[in-house]
C-alpha positions as CSV (number, residue, x, y, z in Angstrom):
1,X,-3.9,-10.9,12.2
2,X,-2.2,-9.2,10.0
3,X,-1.1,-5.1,8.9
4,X,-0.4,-5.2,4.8
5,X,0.7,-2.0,3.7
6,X,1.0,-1.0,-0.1
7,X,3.2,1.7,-1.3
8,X,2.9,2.5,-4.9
9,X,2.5,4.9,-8.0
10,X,-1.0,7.6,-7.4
11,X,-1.7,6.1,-10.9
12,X,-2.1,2.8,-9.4
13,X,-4.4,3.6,-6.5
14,X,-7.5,2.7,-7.9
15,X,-6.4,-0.6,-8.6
16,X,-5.6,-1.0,-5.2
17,X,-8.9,0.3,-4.1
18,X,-10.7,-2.3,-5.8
19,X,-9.1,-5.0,-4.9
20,X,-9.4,-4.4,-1.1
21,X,-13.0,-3.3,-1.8
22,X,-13.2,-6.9,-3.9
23,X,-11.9,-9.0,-0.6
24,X,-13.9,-6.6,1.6
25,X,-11.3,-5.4,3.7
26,X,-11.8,-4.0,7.0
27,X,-11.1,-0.9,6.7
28,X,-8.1,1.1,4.9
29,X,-6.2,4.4,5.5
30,X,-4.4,5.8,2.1
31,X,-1.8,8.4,3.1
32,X,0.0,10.5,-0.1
33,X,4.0,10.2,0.6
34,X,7.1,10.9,-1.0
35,X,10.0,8.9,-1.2
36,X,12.8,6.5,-3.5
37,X,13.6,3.0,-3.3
38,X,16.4,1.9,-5.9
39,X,15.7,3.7,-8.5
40,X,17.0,7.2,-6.3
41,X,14.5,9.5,-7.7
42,X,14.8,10.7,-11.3
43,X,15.2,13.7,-13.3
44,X,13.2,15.9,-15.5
45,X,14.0,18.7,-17.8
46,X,12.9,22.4,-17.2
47,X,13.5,24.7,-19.6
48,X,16.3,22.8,-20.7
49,X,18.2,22.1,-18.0
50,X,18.0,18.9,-16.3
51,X,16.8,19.1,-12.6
52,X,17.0,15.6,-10.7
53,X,14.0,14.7,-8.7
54,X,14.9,13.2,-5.6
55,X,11.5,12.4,-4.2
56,X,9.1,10.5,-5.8
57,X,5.4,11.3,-5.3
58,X,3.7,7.6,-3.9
59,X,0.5,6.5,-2.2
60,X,0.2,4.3,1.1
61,X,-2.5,2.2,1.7
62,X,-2.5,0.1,5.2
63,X,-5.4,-2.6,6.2
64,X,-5.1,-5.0,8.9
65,X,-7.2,-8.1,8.5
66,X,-7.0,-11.7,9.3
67,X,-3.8,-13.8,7.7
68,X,-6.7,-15.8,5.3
69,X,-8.2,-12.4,3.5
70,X,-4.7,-10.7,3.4
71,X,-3.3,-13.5,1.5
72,X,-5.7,-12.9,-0.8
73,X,-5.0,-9.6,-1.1
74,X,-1.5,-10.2,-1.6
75,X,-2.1,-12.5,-4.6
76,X,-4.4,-10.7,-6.3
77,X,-2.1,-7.4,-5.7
78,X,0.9,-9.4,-7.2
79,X,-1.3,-10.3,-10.2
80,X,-2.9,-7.1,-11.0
81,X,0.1,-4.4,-10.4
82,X,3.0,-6.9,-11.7
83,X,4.6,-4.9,-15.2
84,X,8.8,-6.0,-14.4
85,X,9.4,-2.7,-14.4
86,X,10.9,-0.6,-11.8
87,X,8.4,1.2,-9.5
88,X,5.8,-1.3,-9.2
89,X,5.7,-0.6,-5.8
90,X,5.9,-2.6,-2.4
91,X,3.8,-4.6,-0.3
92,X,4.6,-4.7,3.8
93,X,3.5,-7.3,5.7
94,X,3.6,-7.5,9.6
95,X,2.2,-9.7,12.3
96,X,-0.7,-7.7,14.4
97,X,-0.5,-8.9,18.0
98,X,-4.0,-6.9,19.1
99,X,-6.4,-4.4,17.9
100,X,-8.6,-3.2,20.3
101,X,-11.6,-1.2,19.5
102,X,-11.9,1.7,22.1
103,X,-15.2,2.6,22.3
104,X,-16.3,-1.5,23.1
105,X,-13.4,-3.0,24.5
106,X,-13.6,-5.4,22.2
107,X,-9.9,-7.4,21.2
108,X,-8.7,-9.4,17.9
109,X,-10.4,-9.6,14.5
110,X,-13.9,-8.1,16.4
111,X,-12.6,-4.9,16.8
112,X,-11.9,-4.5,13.3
């Protein structure tokens, strides 16, 4: 199993949405964060004066699935959200030793 967590623009979240809706993903939790990778931040201007932006407003989304269907999911996110321009986002992919759903008991991809 496998946790793939995506961290990109809000303007890309449908995208996202739809593409672990089209693989029929377990389950997802979207969490709105704030944050910089390379770019540091940005700056806009207010009433003329430039004000730098430290924090950029993003979107997490986290499934855990088995390795075959977040694969997919990889790919297709590659394809889809792929412009070569800074800020695409990131994908984060980690090895899932257990889930286990409480209320059965169950272990591994049955508990999802």
């Amino acid at each position: 199993m496998k946790k793939l967590t995506v961290v990109v623009k809000h303007s890309r979240r449908n995208e996202v949405l739809e593409i672990f809706e089209s693989c029929a993903a377990y389950g997802i939790m979207i969490e709105d964060i704030s944050g910089y990778g390379n770019q540091r931040g940005s700056s806009t201007k207010y009433r003329g004066v430039i004000q730098p932006v430290t924090c950029l407003s993003k979107v997490r989304i986290e499934t855990v699935g088995d390795d075959e269907t977040i694969q997919i999911i990889i790919n297709l996110l590659q394809e889809r959200l792929k412009t070569g321009t800074i800020g695409d986002g990131k994908l984060f992919i980690e090895n899932v030793e257990d889930v286990v759903r409480i209320r059965t008991g169950e272990h591994g991809i049955k508990a999802l």
